[in-house]
Each structure stands twice: as structure tokens, then as C-alpha cells.
C-alpha positions in Angstrom: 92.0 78.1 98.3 95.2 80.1 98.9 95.3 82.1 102.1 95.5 85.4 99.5 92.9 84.1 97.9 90.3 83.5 101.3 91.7 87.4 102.3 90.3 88.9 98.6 87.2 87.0 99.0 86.7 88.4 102.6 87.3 91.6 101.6 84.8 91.0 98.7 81.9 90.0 100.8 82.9 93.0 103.8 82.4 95.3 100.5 78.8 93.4 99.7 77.9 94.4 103.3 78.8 97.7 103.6 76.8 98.3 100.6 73.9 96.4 101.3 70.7 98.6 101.2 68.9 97.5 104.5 72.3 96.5 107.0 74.9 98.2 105.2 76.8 101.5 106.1 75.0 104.6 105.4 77.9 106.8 104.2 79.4 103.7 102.2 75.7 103.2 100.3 76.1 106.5 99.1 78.8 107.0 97.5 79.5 106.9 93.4 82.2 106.9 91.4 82.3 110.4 91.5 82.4 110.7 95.1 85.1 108.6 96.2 87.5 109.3 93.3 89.5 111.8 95.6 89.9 108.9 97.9 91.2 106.8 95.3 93.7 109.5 94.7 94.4 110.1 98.1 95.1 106.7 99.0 97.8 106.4 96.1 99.5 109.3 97.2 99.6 107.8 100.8 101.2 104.6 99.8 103.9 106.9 97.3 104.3 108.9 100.9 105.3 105.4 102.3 107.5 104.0 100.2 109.3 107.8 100.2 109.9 107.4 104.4 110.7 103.7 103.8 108.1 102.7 106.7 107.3 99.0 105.2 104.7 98.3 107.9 102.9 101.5 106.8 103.1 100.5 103.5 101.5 97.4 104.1 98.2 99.2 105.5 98.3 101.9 102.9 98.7 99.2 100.1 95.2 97.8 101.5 93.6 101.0 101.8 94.4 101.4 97.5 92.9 97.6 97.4 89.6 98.8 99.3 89.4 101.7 96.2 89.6 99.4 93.8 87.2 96.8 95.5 84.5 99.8 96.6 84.8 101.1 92.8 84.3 97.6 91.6 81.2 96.7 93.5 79.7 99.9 92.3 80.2 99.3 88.5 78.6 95.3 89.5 75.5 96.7 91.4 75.2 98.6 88.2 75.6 95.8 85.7 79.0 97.2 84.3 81.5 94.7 85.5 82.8 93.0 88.6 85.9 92.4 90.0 87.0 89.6 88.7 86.5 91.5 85.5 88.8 94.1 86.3 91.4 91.5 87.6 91.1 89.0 84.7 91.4 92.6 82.1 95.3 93.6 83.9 96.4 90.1 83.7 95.4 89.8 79.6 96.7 93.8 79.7 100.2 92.2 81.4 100.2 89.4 79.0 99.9 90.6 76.1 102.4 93.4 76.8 104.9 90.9 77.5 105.4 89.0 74.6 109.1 88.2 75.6 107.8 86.2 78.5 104.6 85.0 77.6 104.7 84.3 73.3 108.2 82.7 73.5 110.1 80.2 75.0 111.9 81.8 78.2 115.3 82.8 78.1 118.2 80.7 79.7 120.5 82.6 81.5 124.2 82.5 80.6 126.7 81.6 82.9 127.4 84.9 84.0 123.8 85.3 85.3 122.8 87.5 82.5 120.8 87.0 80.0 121.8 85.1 76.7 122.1 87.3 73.6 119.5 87.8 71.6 117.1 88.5 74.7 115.6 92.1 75.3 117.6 94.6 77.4 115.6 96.9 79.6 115.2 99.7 76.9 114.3 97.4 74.1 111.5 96.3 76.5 110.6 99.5 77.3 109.8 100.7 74.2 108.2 97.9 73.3 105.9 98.1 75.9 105.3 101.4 75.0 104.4 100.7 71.6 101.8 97.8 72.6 100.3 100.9 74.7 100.2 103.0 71.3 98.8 100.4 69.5 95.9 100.0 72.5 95.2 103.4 72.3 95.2 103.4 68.5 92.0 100.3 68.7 90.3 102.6 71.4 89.9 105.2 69.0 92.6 107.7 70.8 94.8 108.9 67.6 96.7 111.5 69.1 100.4 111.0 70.7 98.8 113.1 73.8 96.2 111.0 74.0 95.0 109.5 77.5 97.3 111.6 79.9 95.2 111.6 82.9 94.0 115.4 83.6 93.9 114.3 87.7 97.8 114.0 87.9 99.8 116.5 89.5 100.7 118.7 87.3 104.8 118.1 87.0 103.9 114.3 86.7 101.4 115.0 83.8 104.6 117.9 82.5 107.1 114.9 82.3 104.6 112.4 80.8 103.0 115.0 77.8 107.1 115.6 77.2 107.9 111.9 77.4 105.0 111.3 75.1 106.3 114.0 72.5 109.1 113.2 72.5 108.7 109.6 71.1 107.4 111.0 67.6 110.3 113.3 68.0 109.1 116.5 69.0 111.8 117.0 71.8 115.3 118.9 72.5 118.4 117.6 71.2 119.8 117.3 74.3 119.6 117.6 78.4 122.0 121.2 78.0 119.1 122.8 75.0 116.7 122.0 78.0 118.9 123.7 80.4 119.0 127.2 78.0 115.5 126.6 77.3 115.0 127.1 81.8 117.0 130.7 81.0 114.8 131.6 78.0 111.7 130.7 80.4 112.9 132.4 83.2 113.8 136.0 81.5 110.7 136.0 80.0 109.5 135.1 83.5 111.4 138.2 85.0 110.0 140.5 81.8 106.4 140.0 82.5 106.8 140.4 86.3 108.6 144.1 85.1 105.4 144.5 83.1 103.0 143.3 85.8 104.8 145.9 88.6 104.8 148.9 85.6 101.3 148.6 85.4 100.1 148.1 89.6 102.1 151.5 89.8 100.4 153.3 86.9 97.3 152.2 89.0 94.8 150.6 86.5 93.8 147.6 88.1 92.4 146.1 84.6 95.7 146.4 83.0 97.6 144.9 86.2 95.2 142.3 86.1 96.1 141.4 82.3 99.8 141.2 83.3 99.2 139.0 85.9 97.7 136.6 83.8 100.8 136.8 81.2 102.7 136.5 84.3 100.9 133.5 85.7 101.4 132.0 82.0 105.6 132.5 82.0 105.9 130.9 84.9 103.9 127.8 83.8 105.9 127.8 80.7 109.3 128.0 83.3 107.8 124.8 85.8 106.9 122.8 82.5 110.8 123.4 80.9 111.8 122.3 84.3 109.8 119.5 84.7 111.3 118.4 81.3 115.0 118.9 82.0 114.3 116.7 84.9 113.3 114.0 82.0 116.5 114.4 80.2 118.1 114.1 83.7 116.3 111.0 84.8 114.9 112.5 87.5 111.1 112.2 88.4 110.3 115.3 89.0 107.1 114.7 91.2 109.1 112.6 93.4 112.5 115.3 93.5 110.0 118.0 94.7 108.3 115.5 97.5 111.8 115.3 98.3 112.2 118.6 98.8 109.2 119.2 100.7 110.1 116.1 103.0 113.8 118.3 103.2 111.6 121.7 104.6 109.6 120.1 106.6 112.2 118.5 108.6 114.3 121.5 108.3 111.4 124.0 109.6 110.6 121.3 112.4 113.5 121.7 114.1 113.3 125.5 113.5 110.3 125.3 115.4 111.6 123.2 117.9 114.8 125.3 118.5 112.9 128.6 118.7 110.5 126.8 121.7 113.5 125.4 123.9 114.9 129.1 123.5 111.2 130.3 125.0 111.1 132.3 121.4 107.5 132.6 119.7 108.1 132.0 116.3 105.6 135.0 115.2 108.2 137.1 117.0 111.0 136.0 115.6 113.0 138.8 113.6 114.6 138.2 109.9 117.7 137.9 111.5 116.5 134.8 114.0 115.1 133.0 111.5 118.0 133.2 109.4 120.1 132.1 112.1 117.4 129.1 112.6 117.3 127.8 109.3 121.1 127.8 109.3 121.5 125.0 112.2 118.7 123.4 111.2 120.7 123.0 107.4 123.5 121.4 109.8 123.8 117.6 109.0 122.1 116.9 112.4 119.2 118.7 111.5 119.2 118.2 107.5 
């Protein structure tokens, strides 16, 4: 047995203790499905925050905290006569398989001199699509008809943005191009500007039920601006999910050494006038502190 191997099967029988009714953990024999999904989301997220600050050795533990999700889920669906894990692994290798009919249903390619592949064999955006339509096809034998279909509801919402577009977009509901996404932002964002007008009209004619239906058409243009965004981001090959971490990453940094500036100064930030912070945030834009 390969060393992997003996680790999975430890990890397997640490799961079949912590669950076990008399000598397991209390908090682990209660959980469901239901309970630890957040987890399960959590973890990913922590493993995406890895990879973004490039720290391999966290990455390492957060990639076994995601593999203890998928092991603790697994043991519940086999205590409850669904499947094990085994099942689940043996299911993405005939997934991988079968979506990979260039490696696995032909004979492999030989490489041309140059190191490339020899004509004939798939580029990157031949395979692409046709992975996608294997998935379409899978989703056609489960009974999900729709081009929408199957777009998780738990993803942040400018991943899920970029996926519904991406989706549309292959039966050719889409812009024509990256610069009819761009005026579609400026349509967005005067309508945007139009119902805020309407929302302030009606807080200063002092009806509280009509500012509270403005809000709402607010609320509404701006999701309609974020989604155009998150779709010119598409056209731009940018994930947008991953350009906003970014960004956060960026202010945190930024407001750090704000923070850090304002307390070698002896300045309480709390205290600190428009003019301070301004002057702040300006040397903490400086490459030093960027």
C-alpha cells in the first residue's frame, strides 16, 4: 500500500472514531449534512485564501482541512446507507474519464519535435468546449434541461454572475463584444444614479412607504450594475471573484499601515480628521506600503 494510500485509510478510520456512538466526539456525532455545509464552504475559501498569499505550507493544511469535509460528509451518507467514500472517489474518476476522451478513448498523442503537440490533437479551447458539452450532455440524462441549470445558489454572488453569463452565453444569448459590455456598465450605472435621485426625492417629501419602494428599485439597479460588471470581467478574462479578493487583499494592506502610521504618530484613529486620513491613505498608496 502506497504511503497516500495508508494516510486516506488513517484518515478514514480517525473519521469512524470520531463518529462512533459510545467513544466518539460529541460535537462530531452530531452533525448532518446540513450542519457542516458552511464548513465545507469555509474550508474552500481558506485554501482559495492560500493559494492568493502564495503561502504553500498553508496550503498544504488547508488542502487537508477540504479532505476532512469530504471524508466527514462521506461517512455520514455511509452510516446512512447512501454511499461511501470510495463511492464518491471511484464516481470523479469515471466523471474525469469519461470527460476526457482525448486521453482516455484514443491512442495518446506523440509530441512533435518542437514539444508541441502533433496536428490533429485538441488545443486548449477545443478541449474546453468539449468538456463543456459532456457536462451539458450530463445534465441533459439528470433531467436538468435548462442552460441555467445546476449553478450552485451557495456561490458568491459575482462567481455565480460570471458562471449564469458564461452559461448564456454558449447558446448565444451574450454581447457582441467586451466594449457593448462596457456601454452596457454606463446604461447600468445611470439608471443606478436615476433611482438613487428618486430614492432622495421621496425621503425629503417624507413618506417613509414611498422611500421604502425606491429603495428597493434602488437596491435592484445596482444588482443589475455588479452583474454587467461581473460580466465585462468575462469578456476581459478576468475572474471577477478573484479581482475583488484582490482588491480586498490591496485595502487591507493599505488600511494596515494606515493604522500603523496613525499609532507611531500617538494618533487615535477615531480622532483622526478627513484631512489625516487622506493624508494616510496617500503614503500608504506609496509602493512601500501598496
Amino acid at each position: 500500500m502506497s504511503a497516500a494510500a495508508e494516510e486516506l485509510e488513517a484518515l478514514l478510520a480517525l473519521m469512524r472514531r470520531l463518529r462512533d456512538p459510545v467513544r466518539g466526539c460529541p460535537w462530531d456525532r452530531e452533525q448532518t449534512f446540513a450542519s457542516i455545509a458552511a464548513f465545507t464552504i469555509e474550508e474552500a475559501y481558506e485554501v482559495a485564501d492560500a493559494i492568493g498569499a502564495n503561502d504553500l505550507g498553508r496550503l498544504r493544511d488547508e488542502l487537508g482541512d477540504l479532505l476532512f469535509q469530504v471524508v466527514f460528509h462521506a461517512r455520514l451518507a455511509e452510516e446512512q446507507g447512501h454511499f461511501d467514500f470510495a463511492a464518491v472517489a471511484h464516481a470523479i474518476r469515471d466523471k474525469l474519464i469519461r470527460r476526457h476522451p482525448h486521453v482516455f478513448a484514443a491512442p495518446p498523442e506523440r509530441a512533435a519535435p518542437s514539444g508541441r503537440a502533433t496536428p490533429g490533437a485538441p488545443d486548449a479551447a477545443q478541449l474546453h468546449a468539449s468538456w463543456e458539452a459532456h457536462k451539458a450532455r450530463e445534465r441533459a440524462e439528470a433531467g436538468q434541461r435548462g442552460a441555467l441549470a445546476d449553478v450552485p445558489l451557495a456561490l458568491p454572488a459575482l462567481a455565480r454572475a460570471a458562471k449564469l453569463g458564461r452559461r448564456a452565453a454558449r447558446v448565444g444569448f451574450d454581447w457582441a463584444d467586451a466594449a457593448a459590455v462596457r456601454a452596457k456598465i454606463d446604461e447600468e450605472l445611470a439608471e443606478t444614479d436615476a433611482a438613487l435621485a428618486e430614492a432622495g426625492a421621496a425621503l425629503a417629501q417624507g413618506d417613509p412607504g414611498l422611500a421604502g419602494g425606491r429603495h428597493e428599485h434602488l437596491c435592484e439597479e445596482l444588482g443589475d450594475l455588479l452583474f454587467a460588471v461581473a460580466q465585462w470581467a468575462r469578456y476581459l478574462r478576468i475572474d471577477p471573484e478573484e479581482a475583488l479578493r484582490g482588491a480586498m487583499r490591496k485595502f487591507e494592506r493599505r488600511f494596515e499601515c494606515m493604522e500603523a502610521a496613525a499609532a507611531a504618530g500617538g494618533r487615535r484613529l477615531e480622532e483622526l480628521s478627513a484631512a489625516q486620513w487622506d493624508e494616510l491613505w496617500t503614503a500608504a498608496k506609496a509602493p512601500r506600503g501598496s
